[in-house]
C-alpha positions as CSV (number, residue, x, y, z in Angstrom):
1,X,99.7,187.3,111.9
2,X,98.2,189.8,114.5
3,X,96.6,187.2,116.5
4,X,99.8,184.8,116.9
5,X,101.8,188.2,118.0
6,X,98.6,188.9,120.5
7,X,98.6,185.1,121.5
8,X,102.8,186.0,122.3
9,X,101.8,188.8,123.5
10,X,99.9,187.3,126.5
11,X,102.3,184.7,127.0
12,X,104.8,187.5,127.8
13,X,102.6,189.3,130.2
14,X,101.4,185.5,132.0
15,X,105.3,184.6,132.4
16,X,106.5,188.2,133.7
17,X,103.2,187.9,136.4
18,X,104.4,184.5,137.5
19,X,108.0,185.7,137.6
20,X,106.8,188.5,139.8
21,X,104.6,186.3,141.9
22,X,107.5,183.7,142.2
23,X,109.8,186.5,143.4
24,X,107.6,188.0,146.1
25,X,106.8,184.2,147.3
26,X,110.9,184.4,147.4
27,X,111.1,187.4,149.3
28,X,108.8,186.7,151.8
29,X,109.8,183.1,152.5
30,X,113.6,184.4,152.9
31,X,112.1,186.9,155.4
32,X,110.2,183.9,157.0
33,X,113.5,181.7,157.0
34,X,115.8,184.9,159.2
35,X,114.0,185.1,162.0
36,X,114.0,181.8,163.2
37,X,118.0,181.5,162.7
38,X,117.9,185.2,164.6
39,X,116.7,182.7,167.3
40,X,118.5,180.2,167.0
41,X,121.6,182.1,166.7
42,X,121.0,184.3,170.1
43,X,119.7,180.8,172.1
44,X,123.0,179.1,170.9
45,X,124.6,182.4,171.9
46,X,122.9,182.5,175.4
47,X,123.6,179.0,175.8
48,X,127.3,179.7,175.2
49,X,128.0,182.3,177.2
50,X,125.2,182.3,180.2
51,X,125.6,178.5,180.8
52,X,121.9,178.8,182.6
53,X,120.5,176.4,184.7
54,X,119.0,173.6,183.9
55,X,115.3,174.5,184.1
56,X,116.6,178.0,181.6
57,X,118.8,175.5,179.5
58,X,115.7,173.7,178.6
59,X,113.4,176.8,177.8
60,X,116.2,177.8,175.4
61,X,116.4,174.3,173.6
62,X,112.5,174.1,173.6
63,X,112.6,177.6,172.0
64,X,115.3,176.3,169.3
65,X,113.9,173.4,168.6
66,X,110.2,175.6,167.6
67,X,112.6,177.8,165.6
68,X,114.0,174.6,163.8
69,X,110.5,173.1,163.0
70,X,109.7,177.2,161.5
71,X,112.6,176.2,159.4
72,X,111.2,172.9,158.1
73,X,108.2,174.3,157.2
74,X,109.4,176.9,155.9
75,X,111.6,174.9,153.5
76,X,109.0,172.5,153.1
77,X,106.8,175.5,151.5
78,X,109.7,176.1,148.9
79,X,110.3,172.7,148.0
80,X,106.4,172.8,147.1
81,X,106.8,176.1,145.5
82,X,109.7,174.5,143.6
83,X,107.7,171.5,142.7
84,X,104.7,173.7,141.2
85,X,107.4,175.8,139.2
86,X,108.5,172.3,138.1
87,X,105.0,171.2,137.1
88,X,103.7,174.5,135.6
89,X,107.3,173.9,133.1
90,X,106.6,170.7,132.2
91,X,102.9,171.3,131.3
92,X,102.9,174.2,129.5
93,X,105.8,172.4,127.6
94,X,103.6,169.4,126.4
95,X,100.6,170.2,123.3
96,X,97.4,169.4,124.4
């Protein structure tokens, strides 16, 4: 009986380190994911308000448009995260 409860005993400490890994891959990426809609938000802002000239109107869209492909990758990186959550499950779900 001591090595089954040694055996759950690992399992515990494997999940709570992925939980904790999975939550600081979290935090950061939700870091990641505010600065580009900062930008966004004070270009759209600018935009709004300035009405710049063309050649200034352009810098700003260039800018959000960088900020919008941060964004993609950004969510591409949790969709993969998602989809190694997803396949870590289902493994350790199956018996060898």
């Amino acid at each position: 009986m001591a090595h089954q409860e040694r055996i759950e005993e690992l399992d515990r400490e494997a999940l709570l380190g992925y939980i904790e890994e999975m939550r600081k891959s979290l935090r950061k990426i939700t870091h990641d994911l505010s600065n580009p809609l900062g930008i966004v938000r004070m270009a759209v802002y600018f935009l709004q308000t300035v009405k710049p000239d063309e050649e200034k109107r352009n810098e700003y869209l260039t800018t959000v448009n960088e900020a919008i492909d941060r964004l993609d990758n950004h969510v591409k990186s949790l969709r993969e995260l998602a989809d190694g959550a997803d396949n870590r499950t289902s493994s350790e779900g199956r018996n060898p």
